[in-house]
C-alpha positions as CSV (number, residue, x, y, z in Angstrom):
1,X,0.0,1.0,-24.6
2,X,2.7,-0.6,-23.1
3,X,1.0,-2.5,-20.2
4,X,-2.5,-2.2,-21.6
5,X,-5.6,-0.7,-20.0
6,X,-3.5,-0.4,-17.0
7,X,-0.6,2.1,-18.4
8,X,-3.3,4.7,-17.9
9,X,-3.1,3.9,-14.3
10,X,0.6,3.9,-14.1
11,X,1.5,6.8,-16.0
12,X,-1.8,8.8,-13.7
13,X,1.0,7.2,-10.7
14,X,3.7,8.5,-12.0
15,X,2.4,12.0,-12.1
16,X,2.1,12.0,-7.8
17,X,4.8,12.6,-6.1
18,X,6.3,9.5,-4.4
19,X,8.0,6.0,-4.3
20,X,6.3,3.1,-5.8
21,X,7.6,2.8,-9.5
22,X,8.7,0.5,-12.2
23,X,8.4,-2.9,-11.7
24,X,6.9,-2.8,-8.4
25,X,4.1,-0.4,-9.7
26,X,3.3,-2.6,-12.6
27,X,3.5,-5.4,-10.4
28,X,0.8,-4.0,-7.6
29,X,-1.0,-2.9,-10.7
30,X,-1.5,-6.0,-11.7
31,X,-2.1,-7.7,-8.4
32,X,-5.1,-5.9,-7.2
33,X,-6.4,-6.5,-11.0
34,X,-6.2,-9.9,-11.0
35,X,-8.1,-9.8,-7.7
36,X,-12.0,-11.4,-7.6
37,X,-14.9,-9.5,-8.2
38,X,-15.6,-7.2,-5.1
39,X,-12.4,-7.2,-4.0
40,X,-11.3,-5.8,-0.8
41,X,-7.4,-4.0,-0.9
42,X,-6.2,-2.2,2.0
43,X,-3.7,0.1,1.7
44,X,-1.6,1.3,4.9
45,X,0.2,4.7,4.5
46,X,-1.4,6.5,1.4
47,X,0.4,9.8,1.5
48,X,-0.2,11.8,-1.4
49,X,-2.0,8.4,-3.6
50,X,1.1,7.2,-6.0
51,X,-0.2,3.7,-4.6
52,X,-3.6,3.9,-4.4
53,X,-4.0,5.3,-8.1
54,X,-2.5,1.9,-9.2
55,X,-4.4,-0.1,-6.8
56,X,-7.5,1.5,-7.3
57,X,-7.3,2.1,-10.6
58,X,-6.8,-1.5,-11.7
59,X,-10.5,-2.2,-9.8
60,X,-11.9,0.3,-11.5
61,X,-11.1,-1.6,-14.7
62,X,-12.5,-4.9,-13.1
63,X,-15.7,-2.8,-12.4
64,X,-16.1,-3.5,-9.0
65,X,-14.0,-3.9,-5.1
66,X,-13.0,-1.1,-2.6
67,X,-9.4,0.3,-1.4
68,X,-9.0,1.8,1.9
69,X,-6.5,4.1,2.1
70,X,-5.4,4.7,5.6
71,X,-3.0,7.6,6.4
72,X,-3.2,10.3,9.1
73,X,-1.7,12.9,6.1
74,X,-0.2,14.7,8.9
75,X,3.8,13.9,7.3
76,X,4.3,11.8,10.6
77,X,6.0,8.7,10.4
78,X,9.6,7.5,11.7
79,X,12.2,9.3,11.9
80,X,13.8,9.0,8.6
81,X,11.0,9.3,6.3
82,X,9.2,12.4,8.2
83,X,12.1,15.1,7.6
84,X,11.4,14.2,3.4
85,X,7.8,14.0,3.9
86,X,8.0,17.7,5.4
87,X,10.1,18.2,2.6
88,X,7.4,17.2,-0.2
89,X,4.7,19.0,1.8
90,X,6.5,22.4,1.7
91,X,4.8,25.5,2.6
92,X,1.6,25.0,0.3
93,X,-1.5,25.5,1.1
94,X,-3.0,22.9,0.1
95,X,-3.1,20.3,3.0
96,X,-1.9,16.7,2.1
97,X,-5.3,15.9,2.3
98,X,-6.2,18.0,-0.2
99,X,-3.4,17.0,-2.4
100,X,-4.0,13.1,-2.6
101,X,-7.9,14.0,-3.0
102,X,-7.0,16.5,-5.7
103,X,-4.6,13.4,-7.5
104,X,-6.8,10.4,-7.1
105,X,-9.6,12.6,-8.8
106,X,-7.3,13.5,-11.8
107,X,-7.0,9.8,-12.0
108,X,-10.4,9.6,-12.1
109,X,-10.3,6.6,-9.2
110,X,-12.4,8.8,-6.6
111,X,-15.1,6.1,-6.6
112,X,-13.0,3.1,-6.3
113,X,-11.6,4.0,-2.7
114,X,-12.5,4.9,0.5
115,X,-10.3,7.3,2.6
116,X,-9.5,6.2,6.6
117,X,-8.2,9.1,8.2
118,X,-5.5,8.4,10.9
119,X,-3.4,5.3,11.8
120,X,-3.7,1.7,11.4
121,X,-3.9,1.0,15.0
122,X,-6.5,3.5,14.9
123,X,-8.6,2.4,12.5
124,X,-8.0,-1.4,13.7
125,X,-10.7,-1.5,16.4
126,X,-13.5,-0.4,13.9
127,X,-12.4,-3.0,10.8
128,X,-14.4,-6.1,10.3
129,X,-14.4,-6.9,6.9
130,X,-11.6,-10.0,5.6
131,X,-9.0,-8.3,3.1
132,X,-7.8,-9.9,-0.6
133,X,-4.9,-7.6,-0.6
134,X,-3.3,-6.0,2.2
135,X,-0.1,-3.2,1.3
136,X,2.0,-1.6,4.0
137,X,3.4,1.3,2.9
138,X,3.5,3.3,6.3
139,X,5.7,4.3,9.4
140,X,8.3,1.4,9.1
141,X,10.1,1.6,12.4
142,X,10.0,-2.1,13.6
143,X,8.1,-1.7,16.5
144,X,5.0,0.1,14.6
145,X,5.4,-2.5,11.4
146,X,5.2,-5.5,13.8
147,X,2.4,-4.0,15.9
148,X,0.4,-3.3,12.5
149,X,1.1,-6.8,11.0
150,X,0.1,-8.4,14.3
151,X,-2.9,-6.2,14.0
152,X,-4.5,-6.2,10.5
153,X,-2.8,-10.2,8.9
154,X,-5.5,-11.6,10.9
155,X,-8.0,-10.3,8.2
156,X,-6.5,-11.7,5.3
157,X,-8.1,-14.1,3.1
158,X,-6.7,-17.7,2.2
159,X,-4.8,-16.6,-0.9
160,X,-4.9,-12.9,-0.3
161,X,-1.7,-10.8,-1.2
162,X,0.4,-9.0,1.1
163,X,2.7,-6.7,-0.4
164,X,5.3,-5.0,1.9
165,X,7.1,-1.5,0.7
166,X,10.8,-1.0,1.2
167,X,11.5,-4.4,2.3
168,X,14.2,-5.8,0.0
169,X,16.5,-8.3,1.5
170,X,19.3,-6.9,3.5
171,X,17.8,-3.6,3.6
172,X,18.8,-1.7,6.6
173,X,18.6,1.9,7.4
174,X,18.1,3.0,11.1
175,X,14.5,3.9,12.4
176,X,13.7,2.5,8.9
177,X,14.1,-1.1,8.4
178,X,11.3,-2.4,10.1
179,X,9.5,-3.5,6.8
180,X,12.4,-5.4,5.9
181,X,12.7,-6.9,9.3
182,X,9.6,-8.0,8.9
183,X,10.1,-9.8,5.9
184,X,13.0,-11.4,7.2
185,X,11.4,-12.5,10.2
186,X,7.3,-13.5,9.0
187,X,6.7,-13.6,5.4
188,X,7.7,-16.8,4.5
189,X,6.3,-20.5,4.7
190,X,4.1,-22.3,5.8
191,X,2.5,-18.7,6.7
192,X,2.9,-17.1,2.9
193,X,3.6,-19.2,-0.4
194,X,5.1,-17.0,-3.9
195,X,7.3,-14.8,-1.8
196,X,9.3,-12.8,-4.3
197,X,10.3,-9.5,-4.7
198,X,10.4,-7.1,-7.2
199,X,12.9,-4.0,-7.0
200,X,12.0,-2.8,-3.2
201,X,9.0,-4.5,-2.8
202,X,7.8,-7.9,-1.0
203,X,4.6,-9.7,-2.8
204,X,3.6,-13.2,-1.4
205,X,0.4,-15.0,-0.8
206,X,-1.5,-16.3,2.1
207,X,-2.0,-19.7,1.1
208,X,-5.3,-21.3,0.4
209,X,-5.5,-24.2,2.2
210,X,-4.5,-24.5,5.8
C-alpha cells in the first residue's frame, strides 16, 4: 500500500466523518508511530475519531502506548464550528458518543485508546502523567486555546510533539483563529524546535535539552 502498514489506518480515517486529511493525516500518522515504546498521545477534541484512528492506530502497529481522547461529544465548541458540528450530528439516534465508539471499533483501535469524557479544563485537574505527543484539535476560540495550552504544555516531554489543527499562518476566521493565534504567538523557539506545517496543520517539537 501506498504508505505501508499505516494506509490501513488512513483509509479506516478517511471513512469518519471530519477534517484531518492528506498530508497532515499521513503526517500525524507517522508522528505518533515514530513515538517510543509506551507512548503517551493526548488528543484534545476527538469528535467523531477521524484523528484518533490515525493516532491510535499507528500505536497499535508499534504494539504498545495509550491515546486519550478528550471530547465532551456534546457538538459544543465555538461559535463557528458548533452550527456544522450540529450539522454532522443530525437527527440520528445514535449519540456522537456512540458514533466515534462505533468508528474507532471498525478500525479495530478500541484497545489502543482511552476515552476522557468532557473538556480539557476538565479533565486537567485529574492528569498526572508527562505526554510524548499532545494534538489540539478542539474549541479554537483564543481564549479557550490559550487557557488549554497554558494548562496541559506543562506535561510535555523534552522532545515531545505538539501538533496544533487549523493553525496555518495567516489563518483568521472570527471566533475561530485561536489555534492559529497560538501559533503565531508560542510555538516557536527557544520553546519548540522543527516547527513546520503541513496543509492546516502545526507539528513542532519540544526540544530535548533545556
Amino acid at each position: 500500500m501506498r504508505w505501508g502498514p499505516l494506509g490501513r489506518y488512513i483509509w479506516e480515517s478517511r471513512r469518519v466523518p471530519g477534517w484531518t486529511r492528506h498530508g497532515e493525516a499521513t503526517t500525524l500518522a507517522h508522528e505518533s508511530y515514530a513515538l517510543p515504546d509506551g507512548a503517551v498521545v493526548v488528543e484534545i477534541g476527538s469528535f467523531l475519531g477521524c484523528s484518533a484512528v490515525l493516532l491510535a492506530g499507528a500505536r497499535k502497529l508499534r504494539g504498545s502506548g495509550k491515546v486519550h481522547c478528550i471530547d465532551p461529544f456534546d457538538a459544543s465548541g465555538d461559535e463557528f464550528s458548533v452550527p456544522i458540528y450540529r450539522t454532522i450530528r443530525g437527527f440520528r439516534k445514535a449519540t456522537l458518543r456512540e458514533r466515534f465508539d462505533r468508528y474507532v471499533e471498525r478500525a479495530g483501535v478500541s484497545d489502543f485508546l482511552q476515552v476522557h469524557p468532557g473538556l480539557a479544563e476538565q479533565v486537567l485537574p485529574g492528569w498526572r502523567t508527562p505526554i510524548d505527543l499532545l494534538l489540539f484539535d478542539g474549541d479554537q476560540s483564543y481564549e479557550v486555546v490559550r487557557a488549554t495550552y497554558d494548562g496541559w504544555s506543562p506535561f510535555l516531554k523534552p522532545g515531545a510533539v505538539l501538533a496544533v489543527h487549523n493553525s496555518r499562518p495567516g489563518y483568521r476566521q472570527e471566533s475561530h483563529d485561536g489555534s492559529a493565534r497560538l501559533v503565531e504567538e508560542l510555538v516557536r523557539p527557544p520553546e519548540f524546535e522543527d516547527v513546520r506545517y503541513v496543509r492546516s496543520m502545526t507539528f513542532a517539537r519540544k526540544p530535548r535539552t533545556p
